[in-house]
N, C-alpha and C positions, 0 to 999 in steps of 0.2 A: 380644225385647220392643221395641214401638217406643215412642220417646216421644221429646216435646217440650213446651217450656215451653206450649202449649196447646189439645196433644194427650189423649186420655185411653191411656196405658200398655195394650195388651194387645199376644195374638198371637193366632194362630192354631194352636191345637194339636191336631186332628183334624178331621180329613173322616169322613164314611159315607154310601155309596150306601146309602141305607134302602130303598128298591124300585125298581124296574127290570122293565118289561112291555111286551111287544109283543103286543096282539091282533089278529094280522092279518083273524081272522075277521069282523072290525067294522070295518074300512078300505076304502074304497072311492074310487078314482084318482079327481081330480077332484072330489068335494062338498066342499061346504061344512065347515067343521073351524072349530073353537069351541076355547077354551084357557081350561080352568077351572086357575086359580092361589090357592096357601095359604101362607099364612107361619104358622109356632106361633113360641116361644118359649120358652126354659128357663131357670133357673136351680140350678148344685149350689152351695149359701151355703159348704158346707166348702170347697170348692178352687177357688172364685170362679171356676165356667167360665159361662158365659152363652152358650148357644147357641141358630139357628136353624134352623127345621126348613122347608124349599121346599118344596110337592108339586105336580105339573103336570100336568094333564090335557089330552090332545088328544083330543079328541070329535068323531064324524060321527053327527049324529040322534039324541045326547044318548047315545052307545055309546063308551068309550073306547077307542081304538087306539095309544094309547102314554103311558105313564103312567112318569113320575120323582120319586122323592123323596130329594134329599139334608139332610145335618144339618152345618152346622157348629157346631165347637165353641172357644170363643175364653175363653184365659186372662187372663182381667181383676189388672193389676196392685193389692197390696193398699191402696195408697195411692189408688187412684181409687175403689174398691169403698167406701172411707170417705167419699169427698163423696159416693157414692149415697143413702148410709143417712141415712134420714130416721123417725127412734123407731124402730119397729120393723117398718118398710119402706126397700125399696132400690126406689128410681127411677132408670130408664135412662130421660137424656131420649132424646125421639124423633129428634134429629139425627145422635145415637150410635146407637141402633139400624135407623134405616135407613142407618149407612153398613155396620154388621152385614151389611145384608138386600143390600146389594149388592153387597159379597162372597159372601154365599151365591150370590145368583141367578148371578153369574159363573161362581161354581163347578159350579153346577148344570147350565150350560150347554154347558161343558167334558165334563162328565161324561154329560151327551145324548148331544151328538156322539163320543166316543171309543166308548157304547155302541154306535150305530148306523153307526159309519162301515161303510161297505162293505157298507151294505143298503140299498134305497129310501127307507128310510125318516132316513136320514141329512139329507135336505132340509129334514126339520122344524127348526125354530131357535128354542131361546124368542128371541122378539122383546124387543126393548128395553125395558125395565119402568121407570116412574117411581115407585121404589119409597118415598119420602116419601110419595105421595099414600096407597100402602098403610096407611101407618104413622101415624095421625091425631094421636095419642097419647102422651105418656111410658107407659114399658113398667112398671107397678108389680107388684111381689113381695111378699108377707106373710111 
């Protein structure tokens, strides 16, 4: 568990390759390639896990040729999960949850490339993501 006096206490307590695709029949050497990217969000309130879900699309002419979704899953310490709650809502602010989103997207990129090492297709890289800007928001839970 990590923490510090102003830090928020979690870890990290599971990975999941949720999908993993290669359509080679929609890939074509050289066009143009588009990367449609998704963040979800979860919350289990009984065992205070808070996780992120990434999903990645590589597109040629709106046709995906390689497609990744992983999920991280992050145990939120019970003493932070109390400054969240607010009545009978939990707010993750958004400076917590996109440092969440950028351990995911690392993780996720990890898990690209070890999918595709030693195929063509290992060249792809998700790129660098500013994942704040994704993240507009405090993350609110009911």
């Amino acid at each position: 568990m990590i923490k510090n006096d102003n830090a928020i206490s979690f870890s990290l307590s599971e990975i999941k390759t949720d999908q993993f695709a290669i359509f080679e029949e929609n890939y074509t050497e050289n066009a143009e390639i588009s990367l449609g990217t998704n963040l979800t969000f979860g919350l289990n309130k009984e065992e205070n896990i808070f996780l992120i879900s990434a999903k990645y699309t590589f597109e040629i002419r709106s046709k995906p040729f390689l497609a990744i979704q992983a999920t991280c899953f992050f145990t939120i310490d019970d003493s932070a999960i109390k400054t969240f709650r607010n009545e009978d809502k939990i707010i993750f602010p958004k400076s917590f949850v996109a440092h969440m989103a950028m351990i995911t997207v690392g993780t996720s990129r990890g898990i690209l490339h070890t999918k595709t090492e030693g195929t063509p297709f290992n060249k792809y890289i998700l790129p660098t993501i500013d994942v704040a800007k994704m993240i507009p928001d405090d993350v609110i839970f009911d």
